[in-house]
FIPANU-28702 format. One record per residue (C-alpha): residue number from 1; x, y, z. Coordinates in Angstrom, 1 decimal, padded with zeros to 4 digits. Last residue first. Layout:
BEGIN
(drenvex NUM; (X; Y; Z)),
...
***
This chain:
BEGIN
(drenvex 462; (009.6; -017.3; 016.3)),
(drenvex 461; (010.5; -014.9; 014.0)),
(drenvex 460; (013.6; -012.7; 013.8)),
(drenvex 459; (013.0; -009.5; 011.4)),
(drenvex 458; (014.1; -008.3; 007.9)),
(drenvex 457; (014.5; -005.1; 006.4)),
(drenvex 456; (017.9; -004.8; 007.2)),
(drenvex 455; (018.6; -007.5; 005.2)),
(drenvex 454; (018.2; -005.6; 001.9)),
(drenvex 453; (015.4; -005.8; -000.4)),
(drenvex 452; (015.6; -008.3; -003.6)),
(drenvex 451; (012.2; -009.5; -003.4)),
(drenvex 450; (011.7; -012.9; -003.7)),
(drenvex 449; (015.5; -013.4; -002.9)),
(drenvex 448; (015.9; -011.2; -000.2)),
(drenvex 447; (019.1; -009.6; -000.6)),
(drenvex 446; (022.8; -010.2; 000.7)),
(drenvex 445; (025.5; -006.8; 000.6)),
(drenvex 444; (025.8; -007.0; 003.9)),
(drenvex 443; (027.2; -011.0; 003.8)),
(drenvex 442; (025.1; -012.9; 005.5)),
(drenvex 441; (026.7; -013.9; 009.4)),
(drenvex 440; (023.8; -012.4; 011.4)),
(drenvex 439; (021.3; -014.7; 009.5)),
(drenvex 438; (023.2; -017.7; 010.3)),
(drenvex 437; (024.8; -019.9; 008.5)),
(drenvex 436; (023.6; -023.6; 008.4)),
(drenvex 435; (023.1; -024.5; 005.0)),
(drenvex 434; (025.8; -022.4; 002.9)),
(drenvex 433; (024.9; -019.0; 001.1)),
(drenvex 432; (026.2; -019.1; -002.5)),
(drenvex 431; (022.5; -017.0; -004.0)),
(drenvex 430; (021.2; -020.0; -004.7)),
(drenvex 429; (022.4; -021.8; -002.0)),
(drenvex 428; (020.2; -019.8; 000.1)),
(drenvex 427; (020.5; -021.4; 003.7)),
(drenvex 426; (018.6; -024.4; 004.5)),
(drenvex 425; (019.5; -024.7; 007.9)),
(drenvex 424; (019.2; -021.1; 008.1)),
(drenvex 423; (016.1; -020.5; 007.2)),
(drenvex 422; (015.3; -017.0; 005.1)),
(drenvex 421; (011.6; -016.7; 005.7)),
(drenvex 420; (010.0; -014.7; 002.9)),
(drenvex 419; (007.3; -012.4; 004.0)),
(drenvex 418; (007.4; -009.8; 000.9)),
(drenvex 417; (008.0; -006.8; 002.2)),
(drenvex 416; (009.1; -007.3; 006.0)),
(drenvex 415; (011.4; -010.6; 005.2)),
(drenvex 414; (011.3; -013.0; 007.5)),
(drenvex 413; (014.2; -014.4; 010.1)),
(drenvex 412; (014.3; -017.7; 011.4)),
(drenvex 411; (016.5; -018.5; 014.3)),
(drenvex 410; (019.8; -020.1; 014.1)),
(drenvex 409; (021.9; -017.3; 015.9)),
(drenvex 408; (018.9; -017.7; 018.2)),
(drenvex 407; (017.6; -013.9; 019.4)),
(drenvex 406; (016.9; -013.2; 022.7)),
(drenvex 405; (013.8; -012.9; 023.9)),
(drenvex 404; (011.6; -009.6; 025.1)),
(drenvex 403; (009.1; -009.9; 027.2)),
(drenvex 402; (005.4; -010.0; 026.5)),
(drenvex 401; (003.8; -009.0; 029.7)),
(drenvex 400; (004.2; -005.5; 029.5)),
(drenvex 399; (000.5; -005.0; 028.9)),
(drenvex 398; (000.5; -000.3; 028.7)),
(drenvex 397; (-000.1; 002.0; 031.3)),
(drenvex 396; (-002.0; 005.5; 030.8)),
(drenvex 395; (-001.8; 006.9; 027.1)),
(drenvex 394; (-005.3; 007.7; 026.2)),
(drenvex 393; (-005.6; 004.0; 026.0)),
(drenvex 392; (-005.0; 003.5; 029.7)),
(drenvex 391; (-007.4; 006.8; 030.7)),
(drenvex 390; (-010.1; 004.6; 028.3)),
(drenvex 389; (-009.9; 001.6; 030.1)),
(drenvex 388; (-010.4; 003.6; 033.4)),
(drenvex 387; (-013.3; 005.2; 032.4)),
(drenvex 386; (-015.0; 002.1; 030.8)),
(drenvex 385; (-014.9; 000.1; 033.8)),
(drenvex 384; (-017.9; 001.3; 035.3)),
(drenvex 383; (-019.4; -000.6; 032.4)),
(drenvex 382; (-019.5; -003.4; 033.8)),
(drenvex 381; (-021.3; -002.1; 037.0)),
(drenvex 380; (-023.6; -000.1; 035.0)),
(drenvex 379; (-024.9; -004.1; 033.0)),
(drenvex 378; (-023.3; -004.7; 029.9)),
(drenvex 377; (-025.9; -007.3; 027.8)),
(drenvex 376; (-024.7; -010.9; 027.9)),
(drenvex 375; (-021.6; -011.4; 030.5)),
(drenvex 374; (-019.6; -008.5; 029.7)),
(drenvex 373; (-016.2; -008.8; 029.3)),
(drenvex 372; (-014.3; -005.0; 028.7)),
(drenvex 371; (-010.7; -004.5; 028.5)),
(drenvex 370; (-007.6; -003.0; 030.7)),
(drenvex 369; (-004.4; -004.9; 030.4)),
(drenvex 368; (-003.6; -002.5; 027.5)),
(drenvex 367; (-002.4; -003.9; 023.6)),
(drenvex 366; (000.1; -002.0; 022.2)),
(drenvex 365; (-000.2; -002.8; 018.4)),
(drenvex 364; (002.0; -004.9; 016.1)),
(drenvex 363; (-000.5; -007.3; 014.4)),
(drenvex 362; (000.0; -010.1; 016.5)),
(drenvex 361; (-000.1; -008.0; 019.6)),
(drenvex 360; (-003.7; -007.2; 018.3)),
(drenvex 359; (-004.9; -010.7; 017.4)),
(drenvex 358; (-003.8; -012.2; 021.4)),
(drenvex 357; (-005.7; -009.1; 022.5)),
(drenvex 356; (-009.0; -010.2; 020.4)),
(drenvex 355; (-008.3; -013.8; 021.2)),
(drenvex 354; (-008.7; -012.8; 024.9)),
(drenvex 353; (-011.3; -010.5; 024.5)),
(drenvex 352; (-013.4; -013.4; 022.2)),
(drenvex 351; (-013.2; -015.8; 025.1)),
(drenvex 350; (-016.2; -015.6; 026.9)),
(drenvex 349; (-017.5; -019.4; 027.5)),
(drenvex 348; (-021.5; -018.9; 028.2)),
(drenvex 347; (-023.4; -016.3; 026.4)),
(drenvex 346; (-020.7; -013.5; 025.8)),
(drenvex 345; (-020.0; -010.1; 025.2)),
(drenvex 344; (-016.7; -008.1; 023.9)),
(drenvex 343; (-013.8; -005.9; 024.9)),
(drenvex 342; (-010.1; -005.6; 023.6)),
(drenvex 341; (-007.8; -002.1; 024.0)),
(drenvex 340; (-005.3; -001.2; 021.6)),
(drenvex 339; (-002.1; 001.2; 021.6)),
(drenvex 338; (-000.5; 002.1; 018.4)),
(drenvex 337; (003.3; 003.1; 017.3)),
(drenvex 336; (003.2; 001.0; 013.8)),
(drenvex 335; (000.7; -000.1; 011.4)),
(drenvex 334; (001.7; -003.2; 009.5)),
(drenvex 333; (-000.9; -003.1; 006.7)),
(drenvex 332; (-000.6; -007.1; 007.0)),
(drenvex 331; (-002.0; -007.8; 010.7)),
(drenvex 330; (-005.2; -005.4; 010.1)),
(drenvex 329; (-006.1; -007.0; 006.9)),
(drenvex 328; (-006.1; -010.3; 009.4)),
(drenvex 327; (-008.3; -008.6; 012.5)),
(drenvex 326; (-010.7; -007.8; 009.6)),
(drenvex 325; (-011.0; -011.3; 008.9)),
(drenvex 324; (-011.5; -012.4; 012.7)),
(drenvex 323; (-014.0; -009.3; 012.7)),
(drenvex 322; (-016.3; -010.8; 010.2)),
(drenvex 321; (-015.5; -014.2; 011.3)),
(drenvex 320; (-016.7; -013.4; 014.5)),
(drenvex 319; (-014.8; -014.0; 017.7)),
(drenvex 318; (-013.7; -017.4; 019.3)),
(drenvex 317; (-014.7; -019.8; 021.6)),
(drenvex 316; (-017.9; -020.8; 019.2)),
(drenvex 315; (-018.9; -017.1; 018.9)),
(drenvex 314; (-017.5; -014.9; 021.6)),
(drenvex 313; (-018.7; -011.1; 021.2)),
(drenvex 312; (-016.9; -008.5; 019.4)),
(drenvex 311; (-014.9; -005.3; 020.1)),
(drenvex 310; (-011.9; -003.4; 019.1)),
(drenvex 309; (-010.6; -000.5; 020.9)),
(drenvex 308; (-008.2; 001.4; 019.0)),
(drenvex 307; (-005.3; 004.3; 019.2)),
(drenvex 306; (-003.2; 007.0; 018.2)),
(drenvex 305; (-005.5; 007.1; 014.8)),
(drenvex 304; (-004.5; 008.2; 011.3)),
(drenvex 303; (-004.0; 004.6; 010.3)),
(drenvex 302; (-007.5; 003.4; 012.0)),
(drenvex 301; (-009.2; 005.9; 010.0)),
(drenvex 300; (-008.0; 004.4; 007.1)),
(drenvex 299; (-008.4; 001.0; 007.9)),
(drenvex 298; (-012.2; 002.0; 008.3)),
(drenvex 297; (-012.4; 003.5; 005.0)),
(drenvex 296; (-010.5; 000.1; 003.7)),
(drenvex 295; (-012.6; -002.1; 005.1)),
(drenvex 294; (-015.8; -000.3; 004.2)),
(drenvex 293; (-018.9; -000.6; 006.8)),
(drenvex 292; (-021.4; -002.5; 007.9)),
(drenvex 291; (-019.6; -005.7; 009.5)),
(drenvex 290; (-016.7; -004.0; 010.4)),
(drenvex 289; (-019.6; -001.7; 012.5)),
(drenvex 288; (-017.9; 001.5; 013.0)),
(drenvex 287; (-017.0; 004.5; 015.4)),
(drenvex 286; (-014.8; 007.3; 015.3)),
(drenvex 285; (-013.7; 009.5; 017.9)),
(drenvex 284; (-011.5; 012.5; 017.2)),
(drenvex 283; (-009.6; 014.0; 020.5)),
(drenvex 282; (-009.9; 018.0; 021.8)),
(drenvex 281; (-012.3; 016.7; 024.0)),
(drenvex 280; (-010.4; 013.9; 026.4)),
(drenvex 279; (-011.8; 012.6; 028.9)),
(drenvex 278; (-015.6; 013.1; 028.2)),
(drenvex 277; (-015.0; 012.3; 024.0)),
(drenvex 276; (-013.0; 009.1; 025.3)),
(drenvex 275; (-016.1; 008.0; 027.6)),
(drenvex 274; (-018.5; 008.9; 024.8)),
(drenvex 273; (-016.8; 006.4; 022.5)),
(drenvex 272; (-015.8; 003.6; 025.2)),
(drenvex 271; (-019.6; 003.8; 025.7)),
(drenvex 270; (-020.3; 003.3; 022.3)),
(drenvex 269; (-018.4; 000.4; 021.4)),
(drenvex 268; (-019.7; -001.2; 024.9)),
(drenvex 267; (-023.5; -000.6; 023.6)),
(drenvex 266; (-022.7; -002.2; 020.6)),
(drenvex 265; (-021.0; -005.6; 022.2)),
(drenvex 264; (-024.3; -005.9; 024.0)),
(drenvex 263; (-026.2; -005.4; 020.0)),
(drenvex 262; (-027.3; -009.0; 020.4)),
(drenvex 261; (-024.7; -010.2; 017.5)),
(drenvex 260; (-022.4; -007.0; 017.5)),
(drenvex 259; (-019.6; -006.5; 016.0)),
(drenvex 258; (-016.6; -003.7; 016.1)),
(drenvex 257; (-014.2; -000.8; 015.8)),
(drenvex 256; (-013.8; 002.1; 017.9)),
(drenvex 255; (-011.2; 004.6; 016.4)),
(drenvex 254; (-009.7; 007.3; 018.4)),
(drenvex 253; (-007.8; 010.3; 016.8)),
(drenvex 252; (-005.3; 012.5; 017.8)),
(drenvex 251; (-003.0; 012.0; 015.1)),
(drenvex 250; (-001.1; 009.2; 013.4)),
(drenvex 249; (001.9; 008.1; 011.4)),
(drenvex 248; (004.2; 005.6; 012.2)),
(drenvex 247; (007.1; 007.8; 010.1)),
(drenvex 246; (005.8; 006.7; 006.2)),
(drenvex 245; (003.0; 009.4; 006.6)),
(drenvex 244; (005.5; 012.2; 006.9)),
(drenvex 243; (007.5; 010.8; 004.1)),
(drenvex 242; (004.6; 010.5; 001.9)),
(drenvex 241; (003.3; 013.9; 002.6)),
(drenvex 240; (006.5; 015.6; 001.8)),
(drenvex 239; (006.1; 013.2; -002.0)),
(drenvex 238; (002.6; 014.6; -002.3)),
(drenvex 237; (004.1; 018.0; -001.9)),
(drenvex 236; (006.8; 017.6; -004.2)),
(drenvex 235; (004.6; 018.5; -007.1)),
(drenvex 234; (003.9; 022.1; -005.8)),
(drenvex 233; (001.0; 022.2; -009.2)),
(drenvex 232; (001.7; 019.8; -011.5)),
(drenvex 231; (001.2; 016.6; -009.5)),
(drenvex 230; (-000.9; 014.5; -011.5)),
(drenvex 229; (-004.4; 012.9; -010.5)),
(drenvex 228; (-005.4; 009.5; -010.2)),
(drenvex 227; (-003.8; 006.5; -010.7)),
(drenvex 226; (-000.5; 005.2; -012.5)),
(drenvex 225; (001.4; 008.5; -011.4)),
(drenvex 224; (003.0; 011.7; -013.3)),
(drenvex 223; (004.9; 013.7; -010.6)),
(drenvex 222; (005.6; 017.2; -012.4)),
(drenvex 221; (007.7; 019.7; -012.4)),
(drenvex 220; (011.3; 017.6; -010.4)),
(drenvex 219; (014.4; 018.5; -010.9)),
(drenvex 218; (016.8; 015.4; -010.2)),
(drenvex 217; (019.2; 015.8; -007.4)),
(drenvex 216; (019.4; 012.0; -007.3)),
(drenvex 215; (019.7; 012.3; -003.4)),
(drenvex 214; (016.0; 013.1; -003.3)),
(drenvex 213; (015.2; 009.9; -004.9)),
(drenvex 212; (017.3; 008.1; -002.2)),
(drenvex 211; (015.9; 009.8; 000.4)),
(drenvex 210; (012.5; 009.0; -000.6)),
(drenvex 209; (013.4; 005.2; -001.3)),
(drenvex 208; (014.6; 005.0; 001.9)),
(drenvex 207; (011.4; 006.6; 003.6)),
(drenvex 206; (009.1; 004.2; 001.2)),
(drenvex 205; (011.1; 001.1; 002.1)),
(drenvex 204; (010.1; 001.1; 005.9)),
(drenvex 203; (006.3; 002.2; 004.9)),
(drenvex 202; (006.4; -000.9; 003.1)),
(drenvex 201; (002.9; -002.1; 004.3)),
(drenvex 200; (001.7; 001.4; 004.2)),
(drenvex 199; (001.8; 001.1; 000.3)),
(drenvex 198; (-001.7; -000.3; -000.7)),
(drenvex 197; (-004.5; 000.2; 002.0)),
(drenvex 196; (-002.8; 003.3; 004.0)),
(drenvex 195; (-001.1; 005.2; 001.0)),
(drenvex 194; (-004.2; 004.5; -001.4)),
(drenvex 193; (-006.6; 005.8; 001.8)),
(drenvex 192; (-004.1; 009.0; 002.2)),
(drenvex 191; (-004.5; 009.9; -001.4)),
(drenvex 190; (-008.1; 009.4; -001.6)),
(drenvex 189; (-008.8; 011.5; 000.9)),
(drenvex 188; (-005.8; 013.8; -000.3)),
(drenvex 187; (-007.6; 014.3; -003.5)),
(drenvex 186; (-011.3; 013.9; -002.4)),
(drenvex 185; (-010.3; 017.4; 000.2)),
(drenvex 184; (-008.8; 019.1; -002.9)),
(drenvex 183; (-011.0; 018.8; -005.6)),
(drenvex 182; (-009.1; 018.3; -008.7)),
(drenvex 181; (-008.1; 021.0; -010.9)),
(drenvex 180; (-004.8; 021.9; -009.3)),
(drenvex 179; (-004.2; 018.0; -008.9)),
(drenvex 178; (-004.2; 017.1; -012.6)),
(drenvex 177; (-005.9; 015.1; -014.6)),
(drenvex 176; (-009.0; 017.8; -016.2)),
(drenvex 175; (-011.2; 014.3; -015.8)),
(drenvex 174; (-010.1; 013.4; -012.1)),
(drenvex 173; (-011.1; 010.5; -011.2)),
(drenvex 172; (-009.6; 009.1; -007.7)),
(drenvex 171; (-008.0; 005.8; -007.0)),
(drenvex 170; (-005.1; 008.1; -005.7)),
(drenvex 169; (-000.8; 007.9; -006.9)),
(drenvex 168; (001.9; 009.0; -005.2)),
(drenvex 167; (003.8; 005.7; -005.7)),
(drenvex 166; (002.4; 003.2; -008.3)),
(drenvex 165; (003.7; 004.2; -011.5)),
(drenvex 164; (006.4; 007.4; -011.0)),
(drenvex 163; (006.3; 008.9; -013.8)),
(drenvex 162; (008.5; 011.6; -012.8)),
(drenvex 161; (009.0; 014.8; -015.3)),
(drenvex 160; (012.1; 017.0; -015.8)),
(drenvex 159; (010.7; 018.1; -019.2)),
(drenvex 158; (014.6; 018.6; -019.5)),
(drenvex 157; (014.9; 015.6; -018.5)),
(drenvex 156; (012.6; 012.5; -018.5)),
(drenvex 155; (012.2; 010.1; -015.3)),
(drenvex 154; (011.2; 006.8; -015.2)),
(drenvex 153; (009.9; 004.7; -011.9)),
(drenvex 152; (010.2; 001.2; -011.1)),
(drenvex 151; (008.0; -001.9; -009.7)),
(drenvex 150; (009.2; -005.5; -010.3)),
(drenvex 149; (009.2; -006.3; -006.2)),
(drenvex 148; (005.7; -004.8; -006.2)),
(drenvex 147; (004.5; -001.8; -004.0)),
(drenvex 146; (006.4; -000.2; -003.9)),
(drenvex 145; (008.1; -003.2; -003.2)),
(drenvex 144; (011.0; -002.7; -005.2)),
(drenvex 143; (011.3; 000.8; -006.6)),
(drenvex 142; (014.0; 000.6; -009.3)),
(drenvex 141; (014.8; 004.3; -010.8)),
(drenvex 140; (015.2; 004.6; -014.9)),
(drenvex 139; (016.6; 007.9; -016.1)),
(drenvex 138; (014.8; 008.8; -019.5)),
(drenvex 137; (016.6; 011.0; -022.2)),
(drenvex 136; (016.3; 014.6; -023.3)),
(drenvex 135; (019.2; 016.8; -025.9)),
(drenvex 134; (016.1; 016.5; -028.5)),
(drenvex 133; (016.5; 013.0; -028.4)),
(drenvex 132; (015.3; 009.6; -026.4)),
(drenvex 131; (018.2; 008.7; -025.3)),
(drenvex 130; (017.6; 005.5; -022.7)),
(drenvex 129; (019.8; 005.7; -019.3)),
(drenvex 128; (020.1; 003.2; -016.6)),
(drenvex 127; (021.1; 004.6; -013.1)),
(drenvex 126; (018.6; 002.6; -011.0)),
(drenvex 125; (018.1; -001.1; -013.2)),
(drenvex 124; (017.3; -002.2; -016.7)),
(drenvex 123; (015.9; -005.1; -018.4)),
(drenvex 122; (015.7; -005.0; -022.4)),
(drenvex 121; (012.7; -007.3; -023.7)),
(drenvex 120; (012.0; -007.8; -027.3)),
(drenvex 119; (008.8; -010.2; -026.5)),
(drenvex 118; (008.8; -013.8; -027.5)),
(drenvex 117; (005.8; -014.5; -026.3)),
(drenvex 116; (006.8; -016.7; -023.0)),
(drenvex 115; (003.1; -016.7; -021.4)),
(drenvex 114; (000.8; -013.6; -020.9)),
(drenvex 113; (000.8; -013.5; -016.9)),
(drenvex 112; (004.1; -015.2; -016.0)),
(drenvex 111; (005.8; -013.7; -018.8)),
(drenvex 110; (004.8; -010.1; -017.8)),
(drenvex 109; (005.5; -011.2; -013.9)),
(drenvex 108; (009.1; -012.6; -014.8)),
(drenvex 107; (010.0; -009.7; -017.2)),
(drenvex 106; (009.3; -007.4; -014.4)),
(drenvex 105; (011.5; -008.7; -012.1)),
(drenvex 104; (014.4; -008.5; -014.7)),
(drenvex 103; (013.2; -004.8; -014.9)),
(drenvex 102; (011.4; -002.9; -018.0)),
(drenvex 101; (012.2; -001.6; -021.3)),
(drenvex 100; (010.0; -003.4; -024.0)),
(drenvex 99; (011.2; -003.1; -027.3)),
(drenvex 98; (009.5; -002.9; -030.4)),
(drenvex 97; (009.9; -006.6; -032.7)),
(drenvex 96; (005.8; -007.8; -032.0)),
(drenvex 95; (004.5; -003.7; -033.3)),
(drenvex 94; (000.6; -004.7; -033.7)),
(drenvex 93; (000.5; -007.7; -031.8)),
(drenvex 92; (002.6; -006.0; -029.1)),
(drenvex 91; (-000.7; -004.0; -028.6)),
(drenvex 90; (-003.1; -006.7; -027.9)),
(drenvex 89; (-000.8; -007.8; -025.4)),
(drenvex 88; (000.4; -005.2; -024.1)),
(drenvex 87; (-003.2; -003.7; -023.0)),
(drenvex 86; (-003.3; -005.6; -019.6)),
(drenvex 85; (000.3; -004.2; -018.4)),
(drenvex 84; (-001.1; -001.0; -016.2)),
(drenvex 83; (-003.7; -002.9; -014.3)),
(drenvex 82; (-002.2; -005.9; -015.3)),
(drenvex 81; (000.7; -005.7; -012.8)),
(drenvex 80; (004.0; -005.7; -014.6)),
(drenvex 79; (005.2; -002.3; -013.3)),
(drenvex 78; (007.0; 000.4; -015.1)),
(drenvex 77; (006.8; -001.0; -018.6)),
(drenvex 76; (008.2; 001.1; -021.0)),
(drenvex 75; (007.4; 000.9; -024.5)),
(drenvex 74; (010.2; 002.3; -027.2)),
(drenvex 73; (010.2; 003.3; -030.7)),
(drenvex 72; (006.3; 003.7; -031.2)),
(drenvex 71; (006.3; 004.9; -034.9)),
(drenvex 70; (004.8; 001.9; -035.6)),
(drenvex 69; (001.9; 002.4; -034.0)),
(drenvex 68; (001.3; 005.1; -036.4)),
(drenvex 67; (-000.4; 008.0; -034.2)),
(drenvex 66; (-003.8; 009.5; -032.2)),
(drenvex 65; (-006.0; 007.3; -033.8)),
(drenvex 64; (-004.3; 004.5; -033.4)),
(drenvex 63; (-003.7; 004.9; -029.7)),
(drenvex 62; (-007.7; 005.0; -029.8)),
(drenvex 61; (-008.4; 001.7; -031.3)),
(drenvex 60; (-004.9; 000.2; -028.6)),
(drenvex 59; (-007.1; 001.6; -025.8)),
(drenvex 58; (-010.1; 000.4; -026.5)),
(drenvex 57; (-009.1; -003.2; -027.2)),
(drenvex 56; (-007.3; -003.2; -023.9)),
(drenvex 55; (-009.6; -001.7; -021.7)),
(drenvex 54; (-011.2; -004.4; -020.1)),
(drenvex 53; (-007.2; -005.5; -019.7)),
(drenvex 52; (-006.2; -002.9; -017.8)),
(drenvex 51; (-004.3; 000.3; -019.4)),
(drenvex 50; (-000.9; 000.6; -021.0)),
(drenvex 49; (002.8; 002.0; -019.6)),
(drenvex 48; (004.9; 004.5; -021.3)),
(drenvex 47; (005.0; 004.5; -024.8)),
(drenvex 46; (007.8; 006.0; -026.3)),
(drenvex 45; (008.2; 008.2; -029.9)),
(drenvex 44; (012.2; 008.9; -030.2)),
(drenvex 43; (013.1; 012.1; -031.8)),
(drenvex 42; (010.8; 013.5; -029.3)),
(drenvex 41; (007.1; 012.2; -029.1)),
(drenvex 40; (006.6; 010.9; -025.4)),
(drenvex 39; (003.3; 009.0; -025.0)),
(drenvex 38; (002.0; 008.6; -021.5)),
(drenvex 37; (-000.4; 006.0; -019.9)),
(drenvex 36; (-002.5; 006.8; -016.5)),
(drenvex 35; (-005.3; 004.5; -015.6)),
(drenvex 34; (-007.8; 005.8; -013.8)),
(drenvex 33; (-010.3; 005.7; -011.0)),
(drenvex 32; (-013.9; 006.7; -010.1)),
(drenvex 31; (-015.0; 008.3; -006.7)),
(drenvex 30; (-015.7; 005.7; -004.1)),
(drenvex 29; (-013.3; 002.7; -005.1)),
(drenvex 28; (-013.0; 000.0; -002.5)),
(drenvex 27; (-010.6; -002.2; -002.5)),
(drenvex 26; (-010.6; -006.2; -002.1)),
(drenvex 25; (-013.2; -007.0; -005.1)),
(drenvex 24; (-010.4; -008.1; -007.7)),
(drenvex 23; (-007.8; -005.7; -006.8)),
(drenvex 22; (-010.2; -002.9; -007.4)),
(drenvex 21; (-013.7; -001.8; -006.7)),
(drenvex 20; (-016.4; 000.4; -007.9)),
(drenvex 19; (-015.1; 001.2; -011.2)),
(drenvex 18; (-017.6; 003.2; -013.2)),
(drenvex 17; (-016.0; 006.6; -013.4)),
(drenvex 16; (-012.7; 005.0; -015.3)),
(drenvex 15; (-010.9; 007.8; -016.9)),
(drenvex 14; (-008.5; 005.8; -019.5)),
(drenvex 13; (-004.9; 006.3; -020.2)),
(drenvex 12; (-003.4; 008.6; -023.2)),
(drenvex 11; (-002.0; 011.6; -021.6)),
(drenvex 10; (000.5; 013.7; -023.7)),
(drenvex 9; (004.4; 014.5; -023.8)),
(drenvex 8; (005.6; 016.6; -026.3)),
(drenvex 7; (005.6; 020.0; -024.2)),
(drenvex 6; (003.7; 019.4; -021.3)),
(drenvex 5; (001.1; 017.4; -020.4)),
(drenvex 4; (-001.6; 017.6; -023.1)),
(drenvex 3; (-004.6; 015.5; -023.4)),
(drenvex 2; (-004.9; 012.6; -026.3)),
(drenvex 1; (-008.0; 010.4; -026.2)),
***
């Protein structure tokens, strides 16, 4: 079970090749997973994180093979998630009294998951210190919403290693562990599809968070994450990446995205397609069927693209429900700086382009006048408007019909991360914040209370 990281600190996580999908069935896995637990043995022996549940009574067999549990000084929990808390239980029945070093956020999620159990809990927060001996200690860093409002990072000098739980992390199997051995071009795949399906949501958070790990000053060898491989080799370089991909990342890519029911909607897809590759050659076209391929494979194309057209007939004065629910994952991975064009077929009413735009503005993209309605199967005369469609979302005119509004001093305003609406007629009185003050008057130093980010992360809602 053991494998060497550097010095006294070891691997002792689980290599999952069998995992096909995560988050219950909502992401894909295509090449294996892991889950990344580390045992420090200085003066002080500390366990740092577990493994998921299914693993649980595996893991803790194996731990015990490798050392006295009750030698373990210290467990640090760096997210409360199940993926990397599901083997505490089974092991705090072995050592109940060792304590747990984690945030207050964290202690709600544990305790929400596995009951009150009476476990030796010690919250910290960015700037907290543990001694762990041999002139080393662990520096804790809170990183809310990345991607979990109880998620942190701990750092050991003098190894001057980042175990950095969710963040720069890869649903990607790597049996020698570390990115140097891995192949490169599944490593950033992966990489870039965990960045766009998990994190991308908080892209706002991630640049802060960057700078404000950078302004530590801490050396950094290694990057040791909850998933996938570890940074030995340039470690920084995943964290470069990150902050490039944080900044409305794309490049010159088109994606085409759809369903068909008569295969009309098809033929559009694929004329937008050609038309794109005939204007414009140096750009990347991709094309799928939502209903036949991965969500999150698709999402990631969509994230490295400049812009999409998104197709699908009218079904019952509205679009398909496999599109409709792709249209929602679209809305809440918050991709910014993107243009979108709507076409579609119909039988009889024709509305699916219309709800198709009304979808895309909804979920923050730049939605053209231009779009294709085709009366059953496209015909050359509807599709003589491909061309022009395409020129527009090549970077030609954009709809500026949605004006901006001013905003209400007593308008809502919701939270980016974690969607709560601060109201205020209600106010927070929880937090000494009066029914009836506005959002503009909260004191700068006022957080969201789900998820403790600041204001500026915030934004006025109709």
């Amino acid at each position: 079970m053991r494998r060497h990281i550097k010095n006294n600190v070891s691997w002792v996580g689980k290599i999952d090749w069998e995992l096909e999908t995560f988050h219950g069935d909502d992401y894909s896995i295509n090449n294996g997973s892991s889950q990344n637990a580390y045992l420090v043995e200085e003066e002080k022996t500390v366990l740092i994180d577990t493994v998921w549940t299914p693993h649980s009574t595996e893991f803790v067999e194996n731990l015990k093979k490798e050392i006295n549990l009750k030698k373990i000084d210290y467990v640090i929990a760096n997210h409360g998630e199940c993926d990397h808390s599901g083997s505490l239980p089974a092991l705090m029945a072995e050592i109940p009294n060792t304590p747990i070093y984690c945030t207050a956020q964290c202690v709600k999620s544990l305790e929400g998951q596995y009951g009150k159990r009476g476990w030796n809990f010690h919250t910290v927060k960015t700037g907290d210190t543990l001694e762990i001996g041999n002139g080393k200690k662990l520096i804790f860093i809170e990183m809310k919403m990345l991607h979990w409002p109880d998620s942190m990072a701990t750092y050991m000098t003098g190894d001057n290693i980042l175990f950095s739980n969710d963040a720069f992390g890869q649903h990607y199997a790597v049996d020698e562990l570390f990115n140097d051995k891995a192949n490169q071009c599944l490593l950033y795949r992966e990489a870039i599809k965990y960045f766009t399906n998990i994190l991308n949501p908080f892209a706002n958070l991630i640049t802060k968070k960057i700078d404000e790990l950078l302004a530590l000053n801490l050396p950094i060898e290694i990057i040791a994450p909850s998933h996938g491989a570890i940074w030995r080799e340039d470690p920084l370089q995943i964290v470069r990446q990150y902050a490039v991909w944080a900044n409305a990342y794309q490049e010159d890519q088109i994606t085409v995205v759809y369903d068909t029911m008569w295969e009309g909607t098809a033929k559009i897809a694929h004329a937008i397609a050609e038309e794109v590759k005939r204007q414009s050659p140096s750009t990347v076209v991709k094309v799928f069927n939502i209903a036949k391929s991965d969500k999150d494979d698709i999402m990631t194309e969509v994230f490295r693209s400049r812009a999409i057209a998104v197709g699908s007939p009218t079904v019952s004065n509205s679009i398909l429900s496999s599109v409709a629910g792709w249209l929602e994952f679209l809305k809440q991975l918050k991709f910014k700086n993107k243009r979108a064009a709507a076409f579609g077929c119909y039988g009889w009413s024709g509305e699916s382009v219309k709800v198709l735009q009304e979808r895309l503005r909804d979920a923050g993209f730049e939605v053209i006048d231009d779009n294709i309605r085709s009366f059953w199967n496209p015909t050359d005369e509807t599709l003589a408007a491909v061309p022009e469609l395409v020129g527009n979302l090549l970077g030609g005119k954009a709809d500026d019909s949605v004006e901006e509004t001013a905003v209400s001093p007593l308008r809502k305003w919701k939270c980016g991360p974690c969607g709560y609406i601060y109201d205020p007629a209600v106010g927070d009185p929880d937090s000494g914040i009066a029914p009836g003050t506005p959002f503009e008057q909260l004191p700068d130093d006022w957080s969201c209370p789900t998820c403790g980010v600041s204001k500026d992360l915030f934004s006025p809602i109709d």
